[in-house]
C-alpha positions in Angstrom: 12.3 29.5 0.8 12.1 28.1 4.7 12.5 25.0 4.5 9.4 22.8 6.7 11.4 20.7 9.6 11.0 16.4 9.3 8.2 16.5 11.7 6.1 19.3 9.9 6.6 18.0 6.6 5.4 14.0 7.6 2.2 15.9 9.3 1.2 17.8 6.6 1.9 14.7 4.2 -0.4 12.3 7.1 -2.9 14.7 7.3 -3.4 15.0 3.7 -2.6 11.0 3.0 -5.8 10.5 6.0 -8.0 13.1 4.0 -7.3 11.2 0.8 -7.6 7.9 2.3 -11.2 9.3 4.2 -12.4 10.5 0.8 -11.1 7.1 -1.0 -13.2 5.3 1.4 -16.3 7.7 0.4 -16.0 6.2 -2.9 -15.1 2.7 -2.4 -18.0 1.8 0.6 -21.0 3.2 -1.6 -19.5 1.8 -5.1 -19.2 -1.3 -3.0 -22.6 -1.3 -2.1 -23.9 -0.4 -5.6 -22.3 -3.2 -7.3 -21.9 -6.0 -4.5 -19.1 -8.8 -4.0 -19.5 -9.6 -7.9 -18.9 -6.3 -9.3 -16.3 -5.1 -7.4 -14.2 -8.2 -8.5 -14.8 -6.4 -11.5 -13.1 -3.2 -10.4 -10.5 -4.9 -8.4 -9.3 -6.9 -11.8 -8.7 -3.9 -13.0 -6.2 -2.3 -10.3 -4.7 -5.7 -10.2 -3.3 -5.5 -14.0 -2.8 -1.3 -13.4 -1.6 -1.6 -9.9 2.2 -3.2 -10.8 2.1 -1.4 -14.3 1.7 1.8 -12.2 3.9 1.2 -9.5 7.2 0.1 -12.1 6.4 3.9 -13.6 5.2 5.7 -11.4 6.6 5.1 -7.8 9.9 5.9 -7.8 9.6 9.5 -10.0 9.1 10.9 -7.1 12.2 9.7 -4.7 14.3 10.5 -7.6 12.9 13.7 -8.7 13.3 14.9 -4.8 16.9 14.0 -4.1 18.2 15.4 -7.3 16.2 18.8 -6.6 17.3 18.5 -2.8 20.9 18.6 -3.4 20.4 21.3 -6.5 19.1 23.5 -4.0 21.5 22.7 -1.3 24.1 24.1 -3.7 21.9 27.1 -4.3 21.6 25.9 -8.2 18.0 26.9 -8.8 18.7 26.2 -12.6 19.7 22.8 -12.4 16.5 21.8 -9.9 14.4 23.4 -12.8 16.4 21.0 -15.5 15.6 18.0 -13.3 11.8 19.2 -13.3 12.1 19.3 -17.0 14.3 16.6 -17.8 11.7 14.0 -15.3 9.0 15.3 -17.4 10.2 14.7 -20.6 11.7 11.3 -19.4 8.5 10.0 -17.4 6.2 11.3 -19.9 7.3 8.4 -22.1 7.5 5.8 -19.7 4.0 6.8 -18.7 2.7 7.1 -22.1 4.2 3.5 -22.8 2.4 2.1 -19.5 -1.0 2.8 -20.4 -0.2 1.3 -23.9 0.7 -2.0 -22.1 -2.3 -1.7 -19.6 -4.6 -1.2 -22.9 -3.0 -3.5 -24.7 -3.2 -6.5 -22.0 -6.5 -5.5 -21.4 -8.9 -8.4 -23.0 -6.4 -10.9 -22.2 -5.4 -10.0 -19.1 -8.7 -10.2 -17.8 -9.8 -13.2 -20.3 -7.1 -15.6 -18.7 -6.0 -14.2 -15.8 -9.0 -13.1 -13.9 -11.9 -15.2 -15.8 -13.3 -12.1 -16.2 -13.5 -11.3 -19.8 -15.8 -8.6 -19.0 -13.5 -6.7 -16.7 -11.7 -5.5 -19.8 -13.3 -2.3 -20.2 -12.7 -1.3 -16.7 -8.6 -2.3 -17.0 -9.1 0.5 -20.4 -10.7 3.1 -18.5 -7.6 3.3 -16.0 -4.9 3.1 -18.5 -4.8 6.4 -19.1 -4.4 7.1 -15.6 -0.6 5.9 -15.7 0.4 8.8 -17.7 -1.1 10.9 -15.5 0.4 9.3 -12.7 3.9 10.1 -14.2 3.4 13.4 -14.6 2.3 13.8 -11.2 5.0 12.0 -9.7 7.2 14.6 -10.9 5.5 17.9 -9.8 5.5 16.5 -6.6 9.4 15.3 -6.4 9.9 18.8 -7.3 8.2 20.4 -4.6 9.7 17.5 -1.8 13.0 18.2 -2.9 12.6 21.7 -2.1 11.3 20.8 1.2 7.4 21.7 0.3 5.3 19.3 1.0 1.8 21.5 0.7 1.8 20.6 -2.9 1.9 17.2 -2.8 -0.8 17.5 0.3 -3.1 19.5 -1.4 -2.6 17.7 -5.0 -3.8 14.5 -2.7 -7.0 16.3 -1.5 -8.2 17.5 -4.8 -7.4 13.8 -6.3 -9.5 12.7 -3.7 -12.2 15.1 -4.3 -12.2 14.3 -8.4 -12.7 10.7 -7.7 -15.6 10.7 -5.1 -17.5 13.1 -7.7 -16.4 11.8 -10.9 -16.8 7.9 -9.8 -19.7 7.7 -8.2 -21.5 10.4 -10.4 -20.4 7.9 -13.5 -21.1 4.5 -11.6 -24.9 5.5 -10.7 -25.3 7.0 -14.0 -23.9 3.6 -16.3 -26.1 1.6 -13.7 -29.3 3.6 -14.2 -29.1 3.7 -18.1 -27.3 0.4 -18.4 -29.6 -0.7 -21.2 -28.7 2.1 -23.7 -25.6 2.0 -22.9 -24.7 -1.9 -23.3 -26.3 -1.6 -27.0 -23.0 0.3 -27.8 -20.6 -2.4 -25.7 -22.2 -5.9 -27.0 -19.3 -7.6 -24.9 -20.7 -6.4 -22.1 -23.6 -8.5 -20.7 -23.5 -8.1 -16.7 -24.4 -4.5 -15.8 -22.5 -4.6 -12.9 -19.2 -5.1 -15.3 -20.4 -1.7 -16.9 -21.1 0.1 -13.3 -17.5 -0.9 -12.5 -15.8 0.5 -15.6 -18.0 3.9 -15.3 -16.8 3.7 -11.6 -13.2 3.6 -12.3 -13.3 5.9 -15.0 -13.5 8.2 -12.2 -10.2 7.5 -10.9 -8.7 8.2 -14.0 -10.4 11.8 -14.0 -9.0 12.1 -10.9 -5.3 11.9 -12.1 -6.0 14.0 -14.9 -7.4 16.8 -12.1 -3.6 16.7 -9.9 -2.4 17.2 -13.3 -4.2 20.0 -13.6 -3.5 21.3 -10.3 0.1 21.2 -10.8 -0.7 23.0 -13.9 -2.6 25.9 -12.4 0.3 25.9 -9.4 3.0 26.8 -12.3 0.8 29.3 -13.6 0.9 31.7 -10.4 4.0 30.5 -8.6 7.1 33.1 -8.1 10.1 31.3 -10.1 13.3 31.0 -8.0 16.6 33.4 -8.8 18.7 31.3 -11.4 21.8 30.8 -10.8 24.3 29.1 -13.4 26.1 26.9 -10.9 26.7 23.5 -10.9 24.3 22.9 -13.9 24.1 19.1 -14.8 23.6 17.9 -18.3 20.8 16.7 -19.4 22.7 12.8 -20.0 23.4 12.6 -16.7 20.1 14.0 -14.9 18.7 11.0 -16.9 21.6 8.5 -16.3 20.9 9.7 -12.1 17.1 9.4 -12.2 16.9 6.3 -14.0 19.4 5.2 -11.5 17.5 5.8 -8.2 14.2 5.2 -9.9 14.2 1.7 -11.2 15.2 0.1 -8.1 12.1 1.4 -6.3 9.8 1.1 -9.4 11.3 -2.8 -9.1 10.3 -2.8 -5.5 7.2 -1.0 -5.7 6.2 -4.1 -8.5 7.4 -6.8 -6.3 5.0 -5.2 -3.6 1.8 -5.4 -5.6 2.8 -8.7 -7.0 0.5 -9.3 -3.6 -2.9 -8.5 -5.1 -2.3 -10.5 -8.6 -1.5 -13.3 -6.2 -4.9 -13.1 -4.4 -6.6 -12.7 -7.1 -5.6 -15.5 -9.5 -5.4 -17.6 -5.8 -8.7 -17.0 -4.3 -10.9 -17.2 -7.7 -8.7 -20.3 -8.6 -8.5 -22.1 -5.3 -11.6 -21.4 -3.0 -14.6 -23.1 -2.3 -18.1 -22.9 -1.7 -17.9 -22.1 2.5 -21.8 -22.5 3.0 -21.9 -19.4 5.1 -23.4 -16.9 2.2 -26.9 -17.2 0.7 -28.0 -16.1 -2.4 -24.7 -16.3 -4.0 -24.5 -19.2 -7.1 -21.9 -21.8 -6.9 -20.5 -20.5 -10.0 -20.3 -16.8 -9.3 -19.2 -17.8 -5.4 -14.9 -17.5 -6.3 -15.7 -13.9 -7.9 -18.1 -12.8 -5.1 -15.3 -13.8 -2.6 -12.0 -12.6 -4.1 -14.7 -9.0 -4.9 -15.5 -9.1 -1.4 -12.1 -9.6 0.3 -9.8 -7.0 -2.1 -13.1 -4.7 -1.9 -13.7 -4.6 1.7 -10.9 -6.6 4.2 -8.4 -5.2 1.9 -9.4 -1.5 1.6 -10.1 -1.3 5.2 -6.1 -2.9 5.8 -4.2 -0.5 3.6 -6.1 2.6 5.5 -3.8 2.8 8.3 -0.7 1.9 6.0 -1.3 4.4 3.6 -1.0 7.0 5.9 1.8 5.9 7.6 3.9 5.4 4.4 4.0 9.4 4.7 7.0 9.0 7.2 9.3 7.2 4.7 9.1 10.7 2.5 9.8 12.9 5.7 12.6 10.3 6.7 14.5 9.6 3.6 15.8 13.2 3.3 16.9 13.3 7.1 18.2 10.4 7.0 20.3 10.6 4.5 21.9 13.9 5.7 22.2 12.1 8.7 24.6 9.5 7.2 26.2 11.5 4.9 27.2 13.3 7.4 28.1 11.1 10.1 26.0 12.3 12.7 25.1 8.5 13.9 23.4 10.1 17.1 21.0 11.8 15.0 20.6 9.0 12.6 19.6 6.9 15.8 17.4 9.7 16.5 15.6 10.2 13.6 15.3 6.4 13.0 13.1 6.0 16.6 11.2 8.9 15.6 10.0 7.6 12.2 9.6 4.1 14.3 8.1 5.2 17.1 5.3 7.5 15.5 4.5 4.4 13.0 3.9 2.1 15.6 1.9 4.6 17.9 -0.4 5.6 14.8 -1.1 2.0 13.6 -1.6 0.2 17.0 -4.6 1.7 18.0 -6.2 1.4 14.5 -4.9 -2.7 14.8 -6.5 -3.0 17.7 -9.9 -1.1 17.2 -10.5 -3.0 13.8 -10.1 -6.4 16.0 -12.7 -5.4 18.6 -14.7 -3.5 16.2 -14.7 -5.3 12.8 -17.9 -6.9 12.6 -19.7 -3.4 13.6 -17.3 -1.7 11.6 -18.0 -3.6 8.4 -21.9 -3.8 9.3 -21.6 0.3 9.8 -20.0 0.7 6.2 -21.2 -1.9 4.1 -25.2 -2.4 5.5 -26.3 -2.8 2.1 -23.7 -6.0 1.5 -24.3 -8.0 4.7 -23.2 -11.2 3.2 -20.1 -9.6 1.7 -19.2 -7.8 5.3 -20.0 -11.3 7.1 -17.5 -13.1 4.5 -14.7 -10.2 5.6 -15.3 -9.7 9.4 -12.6 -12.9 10.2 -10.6 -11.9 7.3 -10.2 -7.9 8.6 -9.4 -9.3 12.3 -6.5 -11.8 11.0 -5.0 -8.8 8.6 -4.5 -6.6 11.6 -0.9 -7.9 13.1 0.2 -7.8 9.2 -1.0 -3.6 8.9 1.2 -2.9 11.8 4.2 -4.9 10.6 3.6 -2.8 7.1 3.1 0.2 8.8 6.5 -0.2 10.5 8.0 -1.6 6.8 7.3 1.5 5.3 9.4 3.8 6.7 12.4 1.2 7.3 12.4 1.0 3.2 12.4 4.8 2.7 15.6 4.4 5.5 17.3 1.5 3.7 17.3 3.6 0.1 18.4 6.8 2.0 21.9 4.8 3.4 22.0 3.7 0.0 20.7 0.0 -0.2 18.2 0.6 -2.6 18.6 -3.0 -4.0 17.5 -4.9 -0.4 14.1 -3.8 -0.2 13.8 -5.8 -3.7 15.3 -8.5 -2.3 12.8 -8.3 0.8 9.4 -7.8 -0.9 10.7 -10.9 -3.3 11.0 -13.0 -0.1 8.0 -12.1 1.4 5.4 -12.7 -2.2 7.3 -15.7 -2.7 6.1 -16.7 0.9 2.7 -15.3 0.4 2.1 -16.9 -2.8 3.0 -20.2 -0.8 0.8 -19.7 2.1 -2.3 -18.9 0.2 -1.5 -22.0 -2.2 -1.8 -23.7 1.3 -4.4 -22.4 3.0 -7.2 -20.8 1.1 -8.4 -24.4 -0.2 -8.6 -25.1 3.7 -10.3 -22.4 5.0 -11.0 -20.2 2.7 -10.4 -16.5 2.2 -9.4 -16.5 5.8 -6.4 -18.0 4.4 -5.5 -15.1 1.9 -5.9 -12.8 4.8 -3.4 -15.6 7.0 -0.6 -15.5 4.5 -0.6 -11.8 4.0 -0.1 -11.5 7.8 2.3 -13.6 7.9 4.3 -12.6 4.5 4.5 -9.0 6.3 5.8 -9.9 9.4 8.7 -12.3 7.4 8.9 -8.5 5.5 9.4 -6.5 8.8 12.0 -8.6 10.3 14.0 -9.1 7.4 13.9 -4.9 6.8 14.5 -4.3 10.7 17.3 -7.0 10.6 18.8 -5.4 7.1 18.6 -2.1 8.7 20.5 -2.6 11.8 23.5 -4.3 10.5 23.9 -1.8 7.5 23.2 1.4 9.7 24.6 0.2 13.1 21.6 1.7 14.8 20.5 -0.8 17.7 17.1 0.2 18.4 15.6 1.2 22.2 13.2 -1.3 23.2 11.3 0.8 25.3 8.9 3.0 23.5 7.9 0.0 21.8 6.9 -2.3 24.7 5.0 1.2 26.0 3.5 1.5 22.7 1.9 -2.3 22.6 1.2 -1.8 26.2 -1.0 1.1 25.4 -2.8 -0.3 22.8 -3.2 -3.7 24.7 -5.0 -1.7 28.0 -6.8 0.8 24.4 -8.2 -2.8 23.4 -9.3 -4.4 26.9 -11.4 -1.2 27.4 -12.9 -0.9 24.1 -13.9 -4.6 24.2 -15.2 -4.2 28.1 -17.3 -0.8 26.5 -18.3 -2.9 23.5 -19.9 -5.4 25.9 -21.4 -3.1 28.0 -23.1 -1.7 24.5 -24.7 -4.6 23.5 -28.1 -4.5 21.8 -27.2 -0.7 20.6 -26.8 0.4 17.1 -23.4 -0.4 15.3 -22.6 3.1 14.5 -23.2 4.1 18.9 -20.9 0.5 19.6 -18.1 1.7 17.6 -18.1 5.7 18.9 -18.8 4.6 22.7 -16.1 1.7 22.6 -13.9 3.5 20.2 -13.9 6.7 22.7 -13.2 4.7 25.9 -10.4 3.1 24.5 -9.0 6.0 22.7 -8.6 8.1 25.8 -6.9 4.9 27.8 -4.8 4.8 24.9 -4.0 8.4 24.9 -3.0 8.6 29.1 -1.2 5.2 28.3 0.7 6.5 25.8 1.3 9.7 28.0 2.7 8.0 31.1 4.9 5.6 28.7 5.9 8.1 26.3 5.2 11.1 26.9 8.6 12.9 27.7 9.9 11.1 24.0 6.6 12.8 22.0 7.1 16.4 23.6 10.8 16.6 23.2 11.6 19.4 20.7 12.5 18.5 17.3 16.7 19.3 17.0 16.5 22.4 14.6 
């Protein structure tokens, strides 16, 4: 098999991360819209309970699953990368059959005293199942990573994506148009936008179940590899080395999501009544605002991050080749690469979503104006903390591959201690401006401590350079877009944000050019 190079395999992974995250957001603005500030604190309950459940499972399978098949292959044992497959499957299926269990199981209380939403309980059932689908995915595409593939994680993305803008809308309008026959079967549920949520969700657990299937349907009419009886592990110890590299980044992975349980029992427990949003009762005011700040600042923040989380697959292989082997001039290398691109991909997002966010939010959500109003301020605070996660990302993936697996643990626990602090703080001062405060300023405390971890464990001393070029560009990308944007007053939202967003994309781009451009043309090193 020809292996795909660092920089092909993170651009197939973006470009399929951006589709799934473009097609994410076609499900999550008009399921926002149907059910409103209320009902999506509904739906955001229930990724709050499944969210850590999932990530302790589910994220490191694939990390795990990759390295053990990468070094199989490297020793041309095809048999032993099929044993890992197998082994994972076996393994994870448990773990992931034992997850939704919990998720069920904590359910009704979970949302009873937790959320003070007794009513989100169905929704936090209808994604249980999704763990143990997550699991099985996890592996299927470990498998293909560690044998330098990445199409099948891409594509696998894409046809998730596809399931869940069907499936969850398709169920949503349906359980919203014949709410009252179906609430005469659920007498628990009284609120019809509790029942819209659940149906909604529901589709994100069909989606899992469809890159199941596509993984199944991949083994069906894939060529096997030529076995070969060398260096075959047992079965003890490809369990003993999975769990091994896998728990550390399930524990991290926890740790990281720790973040939205925090806002959620913060800002329903701690805000108050702003006065800015009309038609909302005093009593449904703590739902509406923790539903409209996970539903819309928050979605809109992780788009950027999402994507750029891609690197740290394409970079923990390289750079662990690069230490193992010595080679600290390409570890330095491939270090500013990962960097670099992160930075250059989520500053002009940052910056756009500060110039832009009230005709962003207007443009996407226009029928929840009070919800978008409530998250315009929010969005514009979060942005410094996206490109600090952005950068996070891959300096995690880095810190595992030189084998300090345990310090991103240690980082994440630092930074949601802080952020549980700050939000204690701040949101019964100024609201949900607050949350959006102490997640910025959690992430940055996360970014210095990783870059700072990094450095002394590594010895890499980082070239100042194409950073300074990089927030030069995208400070000249956001003085033009907001000179456009002024210029464009009185237009529509959706011409403000193509107009501005164009004139400061191309400063951006012959910015970026004149600072970088002899860096971003350089040939990969085969």
């Amino acid at each position: 098999m020809k292996k795909q190079s660092f920089l092909k395999g993170s651009v197939i992974l973006m470009v399929s991360a951006a589709a799934a995250k473009v097609l994410g957001a076609v499900f999550k603005i008009p399921l926002t819209n149907m059910l409103g500030g209320v009902g999506m604190s509904y739906f955001s309950c229930a990724y709050s309970l499944f969210m850590p459940v999932y990530a302790f499972t589910v994220t490191g399978i694939s990390s795990a699953v990759a390295r053990l098949t990468a070094r199989s292959v490297a020793l041309g044992a095809y048999e032993n990368a099929e044993r890992v497959r197998r082994t994972a499957i076996a393994l994870f299926s448990v773990a992931g059959l034992a997850g939704s269990l919990i998720t069920l199981i904590l359910a009704v209380p979970f949302s009873t005293y937790s959320a003070d939403s007794p009513e989100a309980a169905l929704a936090v059932a209808m994604i249980s199942p999704a763990v143990f689908f997550g699991c099985l995915t996890a592996v299927e595409r470990g498998y293909y990573e560690g044998l330098s593939n990445m199409y099948p994680t891409a594509l696998s993305q894409v046809a998730e994506g596809v399931v869940k803008v069907g499936a969850g809308l398709l169920l949503c309008g349906y359980a919203m148009k014949y709410s009252g026959e179906l609430m005469r079967y659920i007498p628990f549920i009284t609120d019809v936008r509790a029942l819209g949520a659940a149906a909604g969700i529901l589709g994100v657990t069909a989606s899992s179940l469809g890159a199941v299937l596509f993984f199944a349907l991949l083994r069906v009419f894939s060529h096997p590899h030529t076995v070969s009886e060398k260096a075959v592990m047992s079965r003890r110890e490809v369990i003993r080395e999975l769990l091994a590299m896998a728990l550390p980044i399930g524990i991290s992975a926890v740790v990281t999501n720790l973040t939205s349980l925090i806002d959620m029992w913060t800002v329903i427990g701690l805000v108050r009544e702003s006065g800015c949003v009309t038609g909302t009762a005093p009593e449904e005011y703590p739902k509406f605002a923790y539903g409209s700040f996970a539903g819309i600042a928050l979605t809109v923040f992780n788009l950027v991050p999402s994507v750029t989380n891609m690197l740290g697959k394409g970079a923990l292989t390289l750079v662990t080749s690069d230490w193992e082997s010595g080679d600290r001039s390409g570890l330095h290398r491939d270090t500013m690469q990962a960097l670099t691109i992160s930075l250059v991909i989520a500053v002009p997002a940052a910056v756009g979503m500060v110039v832009l966010s009230e005709e962003l939010l207007n443009f996407l959500f226009p029928l929840q104006t009070d919800e978008a109003a409530l998250c315009t301020a929010p969005l514009r605070i979060l942005m410094p903390g996206m490109v600090c996660l952005c950068l996070s990302f891959p300096l995690f993936s880095m810190l595992q591959a030189i084998g300090r697996t345990a310090l991103p643990l240690i980082i994440m626990v630092v930074g949601t201690a802080f952020k549980l602090a700050g939000n204690i703080l701040l949101i019964p001062r100024i609201g949900v401006d607050g949350a959006a405060l102490s997640t910025t300023f959690c992430y940055i405390l996360i970014l210095v401590l990783a870059l700072r971890s990094y450095m002394i464990h590594s010895g890499v001393r980082l070239d100042a350079a194409p950073f300074v070029g990089t927030v030069y560009s995208g400070a000249m990308c956001g003085g033009t877009a907001w000179l456009m944007k002024s210029i464009s007053a009185g237009r529509g939202a959706l011409e403000v944000i193509l107009l501005s967003g164009a004139a400061g994309g191309v400063i951006y781009l012959i910015c970026i050019w004149l600072c970088l451009g002899k860096k971003l043309k350089r040939k990969e090193p085969a």
